[in-house]
C-alpha positions in Angstrom: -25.6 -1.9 -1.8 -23.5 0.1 -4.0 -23.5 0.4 -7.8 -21.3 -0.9 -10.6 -18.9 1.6 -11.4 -15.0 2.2 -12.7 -12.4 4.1 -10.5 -10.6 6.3 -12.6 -7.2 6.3 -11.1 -5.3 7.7 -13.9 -7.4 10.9 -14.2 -6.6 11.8 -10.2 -4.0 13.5 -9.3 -1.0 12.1 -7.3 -1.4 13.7 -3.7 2.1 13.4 -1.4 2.2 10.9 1.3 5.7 11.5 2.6 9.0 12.2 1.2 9.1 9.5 -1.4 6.0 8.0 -1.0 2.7 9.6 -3.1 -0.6 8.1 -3.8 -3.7 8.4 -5.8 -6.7 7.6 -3.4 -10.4 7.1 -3.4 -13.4 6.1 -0.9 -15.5 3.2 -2.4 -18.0 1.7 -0.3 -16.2 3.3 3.0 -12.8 1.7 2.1 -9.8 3.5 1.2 -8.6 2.3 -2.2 -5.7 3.8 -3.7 -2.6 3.5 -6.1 0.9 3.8 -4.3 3.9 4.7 -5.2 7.3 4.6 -2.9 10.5 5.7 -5.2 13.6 3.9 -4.9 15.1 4.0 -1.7 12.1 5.1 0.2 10.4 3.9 3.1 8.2 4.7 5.9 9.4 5.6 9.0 6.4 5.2 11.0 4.5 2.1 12.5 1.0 1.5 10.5 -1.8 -1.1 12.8 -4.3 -1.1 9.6 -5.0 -3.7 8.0 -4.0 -3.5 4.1 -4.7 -6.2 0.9 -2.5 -5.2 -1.9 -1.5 -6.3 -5.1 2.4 -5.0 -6.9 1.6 -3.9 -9.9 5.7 -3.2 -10.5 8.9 -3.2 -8.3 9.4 -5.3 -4.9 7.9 -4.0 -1.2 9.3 -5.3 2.0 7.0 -5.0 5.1 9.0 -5.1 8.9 6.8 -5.9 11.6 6.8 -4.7 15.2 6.6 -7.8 16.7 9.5 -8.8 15.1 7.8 -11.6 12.6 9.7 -12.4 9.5 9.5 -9.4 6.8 7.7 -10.2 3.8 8.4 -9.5 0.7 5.6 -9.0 -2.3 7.2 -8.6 -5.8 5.6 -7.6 -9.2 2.9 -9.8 -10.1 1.9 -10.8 -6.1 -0.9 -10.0 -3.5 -0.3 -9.7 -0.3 -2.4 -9.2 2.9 -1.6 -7.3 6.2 -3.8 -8.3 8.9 -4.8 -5.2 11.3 -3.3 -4.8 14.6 0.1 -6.1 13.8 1.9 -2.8 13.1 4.3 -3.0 9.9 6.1 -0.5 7.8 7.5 -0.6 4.2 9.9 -0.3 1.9 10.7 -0.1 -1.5 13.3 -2.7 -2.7 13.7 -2.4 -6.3 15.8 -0.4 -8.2 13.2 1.6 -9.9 9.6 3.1 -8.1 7.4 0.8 -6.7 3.9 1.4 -7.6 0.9 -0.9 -5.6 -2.8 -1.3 -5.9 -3.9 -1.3 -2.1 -7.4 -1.5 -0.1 -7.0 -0.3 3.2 -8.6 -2.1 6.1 -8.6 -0.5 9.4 -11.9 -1.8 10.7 -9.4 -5.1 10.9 -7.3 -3.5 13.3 
């Protein structure tokens, strides 16, 4: 059992993802959590299988599925939850950054 503690997010340092895409990440209790930030415009290019819960903090996020599923689209103020083994990618579709709070899951994959 872990202990009560803070994640200080805004003291870390933003680390590059991919070309328009940068993060602030931590391990806590063998989950990836982390702060996300696509800029206007950018997306991923790549398929992810993971499984991710996530919460827009500001801006709009469109996932594409490989499977072909409808997208979904998570705006400021909304969770959403990817379920593992159903590859997706996303996008930013506001007008302005879009930064996220996510947990990575890939033990759900």
């Amino acid at each position: 059992m872990s202990e009560p503690r803070t994640v200080p997010f805004g003291d870390m340092a933003w680390e590059d993802d991919v070309p328009g895409i940068r993060d602030r990440a931590v391990t806590v209790d063998g989950a990836r959590w982390a702060i996300v930030e696509y800029e206007p415009g950018a997306r991923r290019e790549e398929w992810c299988p993971d499984g991710h819960r996530g919460y827009v903090v500001d801006g709009a996020m469109e996932y594409e599925f490989g499977d072909g599923r409808q997208r979904l689209v998570a705006r400021t103020g909304e969770a959403f939850v990817l379920p593992g083994g159903i590859e997706h990618r996303g996008r930013n579709l506001a007008d302005g950054p879009t930064r996220m709070f996510l947990i990575d899951d890939p033990a759900a994959s």
